[in-house]
DOLOKE-325271 format. One record per residue (C-alpha): x, y, z; residue in three letters. Coordinates in nm, 2 decimals. Layout:
REM DOLOKE-325271
     east    north       up   code
        X        Y        Z    ALA
...
This chain:
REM DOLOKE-325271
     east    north       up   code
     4.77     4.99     6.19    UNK
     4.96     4.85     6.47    UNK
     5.25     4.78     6.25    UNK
     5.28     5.12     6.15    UNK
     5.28     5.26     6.55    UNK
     5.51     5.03     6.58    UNK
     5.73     5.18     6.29    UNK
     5.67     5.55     6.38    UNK
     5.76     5.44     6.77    UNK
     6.09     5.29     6.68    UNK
     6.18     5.53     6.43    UNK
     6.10     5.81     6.68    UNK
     6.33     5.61     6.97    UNK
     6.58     5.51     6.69    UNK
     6.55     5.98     6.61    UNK
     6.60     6.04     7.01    UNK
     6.89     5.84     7.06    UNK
     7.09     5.99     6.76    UNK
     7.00     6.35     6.91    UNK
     7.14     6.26     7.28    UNK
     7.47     6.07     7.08    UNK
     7.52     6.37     6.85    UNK
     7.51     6.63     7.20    UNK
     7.77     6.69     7.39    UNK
     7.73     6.45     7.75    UNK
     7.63     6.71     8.01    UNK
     7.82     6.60     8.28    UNK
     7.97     6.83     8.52    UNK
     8.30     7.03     8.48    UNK
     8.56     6.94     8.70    UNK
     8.59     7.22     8.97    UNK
     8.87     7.44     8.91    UNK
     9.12     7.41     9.18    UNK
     9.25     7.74     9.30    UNK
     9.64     7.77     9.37    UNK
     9.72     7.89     9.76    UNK
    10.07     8.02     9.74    UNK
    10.26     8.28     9.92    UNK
    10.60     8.47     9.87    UNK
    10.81     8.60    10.09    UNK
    11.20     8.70    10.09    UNK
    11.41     8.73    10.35    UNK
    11.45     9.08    10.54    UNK
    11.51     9.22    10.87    UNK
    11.29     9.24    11.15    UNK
    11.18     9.62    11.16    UNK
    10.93     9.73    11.47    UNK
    10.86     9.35    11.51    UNK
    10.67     9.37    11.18    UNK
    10.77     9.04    10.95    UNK
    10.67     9.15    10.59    UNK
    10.43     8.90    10.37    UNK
    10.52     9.00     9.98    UNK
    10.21     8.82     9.86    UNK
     9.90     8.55     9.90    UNK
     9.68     8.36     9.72    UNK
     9.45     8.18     9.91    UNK
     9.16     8.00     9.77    UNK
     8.96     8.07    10.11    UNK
     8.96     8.35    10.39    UNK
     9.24     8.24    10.59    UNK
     9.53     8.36    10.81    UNK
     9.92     8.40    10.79    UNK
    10.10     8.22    11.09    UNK
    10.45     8.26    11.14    UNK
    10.57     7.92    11.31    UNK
    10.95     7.95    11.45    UNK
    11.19     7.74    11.34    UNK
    11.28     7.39    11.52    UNK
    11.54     7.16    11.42    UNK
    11.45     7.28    11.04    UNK
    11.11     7.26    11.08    UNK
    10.83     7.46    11.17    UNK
    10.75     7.50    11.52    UNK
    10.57     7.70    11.75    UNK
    10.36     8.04    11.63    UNK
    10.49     8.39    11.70    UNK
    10.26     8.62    11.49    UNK
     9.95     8.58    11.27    UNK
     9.76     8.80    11.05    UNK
     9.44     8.77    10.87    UNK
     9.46     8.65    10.49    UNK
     9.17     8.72    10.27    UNK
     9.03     8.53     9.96    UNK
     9.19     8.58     9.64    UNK
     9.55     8.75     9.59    UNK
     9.68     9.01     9.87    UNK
    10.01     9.22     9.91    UNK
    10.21     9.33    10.15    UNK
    10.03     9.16    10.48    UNK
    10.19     9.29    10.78    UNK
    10.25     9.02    11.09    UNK
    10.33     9.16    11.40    UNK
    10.55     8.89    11.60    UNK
    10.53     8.82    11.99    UNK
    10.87     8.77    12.04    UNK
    11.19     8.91    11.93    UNK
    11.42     8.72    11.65    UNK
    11.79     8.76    11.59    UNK
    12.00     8.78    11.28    UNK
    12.06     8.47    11.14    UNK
    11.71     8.32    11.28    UNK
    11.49     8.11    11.02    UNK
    11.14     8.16    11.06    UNK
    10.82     7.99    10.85    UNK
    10.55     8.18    10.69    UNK
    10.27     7.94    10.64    UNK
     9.91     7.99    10.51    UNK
     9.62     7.87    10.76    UNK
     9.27     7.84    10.69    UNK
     8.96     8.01    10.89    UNK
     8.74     7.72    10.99    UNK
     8.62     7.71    11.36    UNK
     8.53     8.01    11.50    UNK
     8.53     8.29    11.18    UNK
     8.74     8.57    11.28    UNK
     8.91     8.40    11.53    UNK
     9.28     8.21    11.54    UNK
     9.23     7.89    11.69    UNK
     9.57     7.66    11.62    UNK
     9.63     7.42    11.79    UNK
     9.28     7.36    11.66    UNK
     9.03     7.39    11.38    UNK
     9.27     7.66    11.16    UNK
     9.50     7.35    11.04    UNK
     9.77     7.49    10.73    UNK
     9.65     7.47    10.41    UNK
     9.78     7.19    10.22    UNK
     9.82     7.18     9.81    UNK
     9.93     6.82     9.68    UNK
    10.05     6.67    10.00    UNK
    10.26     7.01    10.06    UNK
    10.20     7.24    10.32    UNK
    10.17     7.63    10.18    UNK
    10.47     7.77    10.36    UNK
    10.83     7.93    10.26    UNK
    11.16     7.89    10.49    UNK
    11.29     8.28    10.56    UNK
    11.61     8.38    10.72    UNK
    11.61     8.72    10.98    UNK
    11.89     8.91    10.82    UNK
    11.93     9.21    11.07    UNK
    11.81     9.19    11.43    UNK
    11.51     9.41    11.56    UNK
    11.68     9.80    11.60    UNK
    11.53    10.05    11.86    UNK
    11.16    10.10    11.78    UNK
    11.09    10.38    11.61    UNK
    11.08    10.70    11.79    UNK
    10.66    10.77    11.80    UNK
    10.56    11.09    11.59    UNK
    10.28    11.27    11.67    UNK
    10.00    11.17    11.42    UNK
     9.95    11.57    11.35    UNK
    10.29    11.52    11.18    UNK
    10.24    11.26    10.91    UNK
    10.31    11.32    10.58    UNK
    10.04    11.43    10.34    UNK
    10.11    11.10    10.15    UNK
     9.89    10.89    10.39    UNK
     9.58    10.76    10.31    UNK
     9.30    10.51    10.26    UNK
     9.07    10.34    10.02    UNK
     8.71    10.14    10.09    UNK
     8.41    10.07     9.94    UNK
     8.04     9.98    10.03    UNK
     8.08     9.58    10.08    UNK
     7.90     9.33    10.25    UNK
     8.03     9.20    10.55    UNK
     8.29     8.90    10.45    UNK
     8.39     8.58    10.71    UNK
     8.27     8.85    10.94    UNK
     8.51     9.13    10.84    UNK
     8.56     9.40    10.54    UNK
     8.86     9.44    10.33    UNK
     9.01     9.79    10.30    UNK
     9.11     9.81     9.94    UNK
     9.41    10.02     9.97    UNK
     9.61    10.24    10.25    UNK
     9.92    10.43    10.26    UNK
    10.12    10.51    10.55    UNK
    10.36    10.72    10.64    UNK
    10.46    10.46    10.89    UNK
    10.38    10.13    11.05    UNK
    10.06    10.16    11.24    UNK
     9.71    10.02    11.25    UNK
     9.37    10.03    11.04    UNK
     9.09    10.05    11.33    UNK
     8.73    10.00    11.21    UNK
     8.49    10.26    11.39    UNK
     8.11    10.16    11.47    UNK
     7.92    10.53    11.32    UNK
     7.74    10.70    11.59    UNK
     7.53    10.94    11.45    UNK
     7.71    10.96    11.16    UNK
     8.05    11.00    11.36    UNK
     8.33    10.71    11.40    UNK
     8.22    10.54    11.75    UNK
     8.40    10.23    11.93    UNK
     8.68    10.03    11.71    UNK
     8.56     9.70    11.65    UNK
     8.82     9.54    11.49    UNK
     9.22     9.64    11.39    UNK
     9.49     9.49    11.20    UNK
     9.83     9.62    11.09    UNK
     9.92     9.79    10.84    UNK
    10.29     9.91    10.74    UNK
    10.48    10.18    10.63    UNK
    10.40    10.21    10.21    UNK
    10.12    10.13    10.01    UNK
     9.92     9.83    10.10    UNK
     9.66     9.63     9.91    UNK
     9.34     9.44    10.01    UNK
     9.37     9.49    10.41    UNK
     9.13     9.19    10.58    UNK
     9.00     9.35    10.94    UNK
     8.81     9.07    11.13    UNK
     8.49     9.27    11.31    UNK
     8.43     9.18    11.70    UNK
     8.07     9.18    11.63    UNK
     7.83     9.19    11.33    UNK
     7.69     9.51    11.10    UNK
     7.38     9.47    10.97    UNK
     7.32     9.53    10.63    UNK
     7.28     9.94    10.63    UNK
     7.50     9.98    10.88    UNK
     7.78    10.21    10.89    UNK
     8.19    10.17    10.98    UNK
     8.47    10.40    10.94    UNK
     8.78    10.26    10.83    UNK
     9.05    10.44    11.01    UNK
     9.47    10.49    10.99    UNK
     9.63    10.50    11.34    UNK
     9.93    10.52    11.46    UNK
    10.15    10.29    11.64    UNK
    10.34    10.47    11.89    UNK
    10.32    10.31    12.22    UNK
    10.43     9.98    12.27    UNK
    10.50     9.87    11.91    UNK
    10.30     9.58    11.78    UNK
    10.05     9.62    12.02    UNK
     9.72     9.83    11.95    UNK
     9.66    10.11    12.23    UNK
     9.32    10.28    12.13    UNK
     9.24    10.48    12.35    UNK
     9.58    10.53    12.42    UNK
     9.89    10.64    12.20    UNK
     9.76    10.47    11.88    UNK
     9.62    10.77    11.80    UNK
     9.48    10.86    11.45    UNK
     9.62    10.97    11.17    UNK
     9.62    11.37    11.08    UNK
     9.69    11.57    10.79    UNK
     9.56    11.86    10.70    UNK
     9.34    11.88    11.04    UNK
     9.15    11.55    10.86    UNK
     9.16    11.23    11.05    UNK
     9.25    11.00    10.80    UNK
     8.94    10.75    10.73    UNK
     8.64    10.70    10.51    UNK
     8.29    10.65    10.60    UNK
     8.14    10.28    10.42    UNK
     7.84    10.09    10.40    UNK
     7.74     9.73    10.44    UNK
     7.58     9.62    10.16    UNK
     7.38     9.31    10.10    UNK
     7.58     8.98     9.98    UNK
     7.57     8.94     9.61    UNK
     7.36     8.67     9.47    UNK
     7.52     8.34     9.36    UNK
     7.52     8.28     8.99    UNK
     7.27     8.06     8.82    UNK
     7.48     7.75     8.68    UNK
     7.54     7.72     8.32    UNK
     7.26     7.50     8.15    UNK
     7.51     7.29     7.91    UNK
     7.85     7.29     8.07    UNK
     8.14     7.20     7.76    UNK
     8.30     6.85     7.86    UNK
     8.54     6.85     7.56    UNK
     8.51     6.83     7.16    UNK
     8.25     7.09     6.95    UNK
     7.93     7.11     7.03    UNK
     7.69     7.08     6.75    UNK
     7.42     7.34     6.68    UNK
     7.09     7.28     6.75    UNK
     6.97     7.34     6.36    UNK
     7.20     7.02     6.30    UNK
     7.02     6.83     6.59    UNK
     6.66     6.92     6.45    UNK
     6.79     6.81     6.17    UNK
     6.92     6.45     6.20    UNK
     6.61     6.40     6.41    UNK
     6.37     6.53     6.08    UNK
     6.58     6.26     5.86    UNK
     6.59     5.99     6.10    UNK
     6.19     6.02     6.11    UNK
     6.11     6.09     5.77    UNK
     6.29     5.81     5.69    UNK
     6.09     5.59     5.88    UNK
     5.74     5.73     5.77    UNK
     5.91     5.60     5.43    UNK
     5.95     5.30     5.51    UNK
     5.58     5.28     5.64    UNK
     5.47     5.45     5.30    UNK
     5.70     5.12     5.14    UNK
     5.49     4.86     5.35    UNK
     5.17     5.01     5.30    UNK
């Protein structure tokens, strides 16, 4: 009898091992390493507004324009914020004026001290992919003209508008899907106050055109429930500057401010992981598995039947 356990155990270890040889090793997937990129041509300077053509950044980050010194990138004249995933058309307003001829460096930041706020020198260090920092060399091929004589927001074209959705609050802002402007101006987030646009909370620029996936960082948090109005304004006083109250006004047409009424919504769950992840080759059904381990015993219960 002890003879046979002794069969049956070692043809049942002997069954085991072919079943973990014959599955794939579940070992975990190498993380898939998102590509941070931005493009950007050279242009002119128009209402101190340097254009971003488009970002990909793994992370919520920011576009810093450094000057240029001695070919390299120096000092910072302009940020804006840069959310996660792909976004077009960021507008940067710069703090300084730049002539013709001028080269300047976009260059991709991440968000990692205080969220919402730029802190370089400090903890929002460029984002570096293979030992290169994410940043392109542009020349300034016009100087800055006159600004732009201001319009009264009453005036703007029936073309502007604005696109949002219920989201959940995101590295402490919300991402305005889409606006279009008649001109360079501003989104301003409203707090609702019964169910009215209150006190702006948060801005960021927007320019003349259609622009996609606009990141507003909030100056204080929205619980979940909580309503904001996204908002177009103007940018009529001093340009690059936001002046609300003041002569940022907002946008009119049709006698209708220009803005949409969203909700904060809960964060969405994270995914359950993936039980088998594939490492490489086929993997084998299951019916296969069961199977090798049926022959592997029965072949040892006859050779016990043999001894017997």
């Amino acid at each position: 009898m002890t003879r046979r356990l002794r069969w049956l155990g070692m043809a049942g270890l002997i069954g085991l091992m072919a079943l973990f040889a014959l599955a794939p090793v579940a070992s975990a997937a190498p993380l898939r390493q998102a590509t941070d990129s931005i493009d950007v041509d050279d242009q002119a300077i128009k209402d101190g507004t340097l254009i971003i053509a488009e970002v990909n950044a793994s992370q919520a980050g920011w576009i810093a324009v450094h000057t240029d010194k001695d070919g390299k990138p120096g000092p910072v004249i302009g940020h804006a914020a840069a959310p996660k995933g792909e976004t077009y058309k960021i507008a940067v307003k710069l703090e300084q004026p730049v002539a013709a001829g001028d080269k300047l460096w976009p260059m991709l930041h991440i968000d990692a001290g205080k969220i919402g706020t730029y802190e370089f020198p400090g903890p929002d260090a460029p984002v570096v992919v293979n030992n290169n920092i994410v940043m392109k060399q542009i020349t300034v091929t016009a100087s800055e003209g006159a600004p732009a004589a201001a319009q009264p927001a009453a005036k703007a074209e029936a073309v502007a508008s604005i696109d949002a959705d219920d989201q959940p609050l995101t590295n402490g802002g919300i991402v305005v899907a889409e606006v279009n402007a008649a001109q360079d101006g501003w989104i301003a987030v409203h707090k609702d106050e019964g169910g009215k646009p209150g006190i702006v909370i948060g801005h960021a620029a927007v320019p003349k055109g259609e622009t996609y996936k606009v990141a507003v960082k909030l100056e204080q948090d929205v619980p979940i429930g909580g309503k904001l109005w996204p908002m177009l304004h103007i940018d009529a006083g001093k340009i690059g500057t936001y002046e609300f109250p003041g002569p940022d006004s907002p946008v009119v047409v049709d006698n209708n401010i220009v803005m949409k009424q969203i909700t904060i919504t809960a964060a969405a769950a994270a995914p359950k992981p993936a039980t088998m992840p594939n490492t490489g080759g086929e993997e084998l059904p299951l019916g296969l598995l069961v199977s090798a381990l049926a022959i592997v015993l029965a072949g040892g219960l006859l050779k016990l039947r043999s001894r017997a």
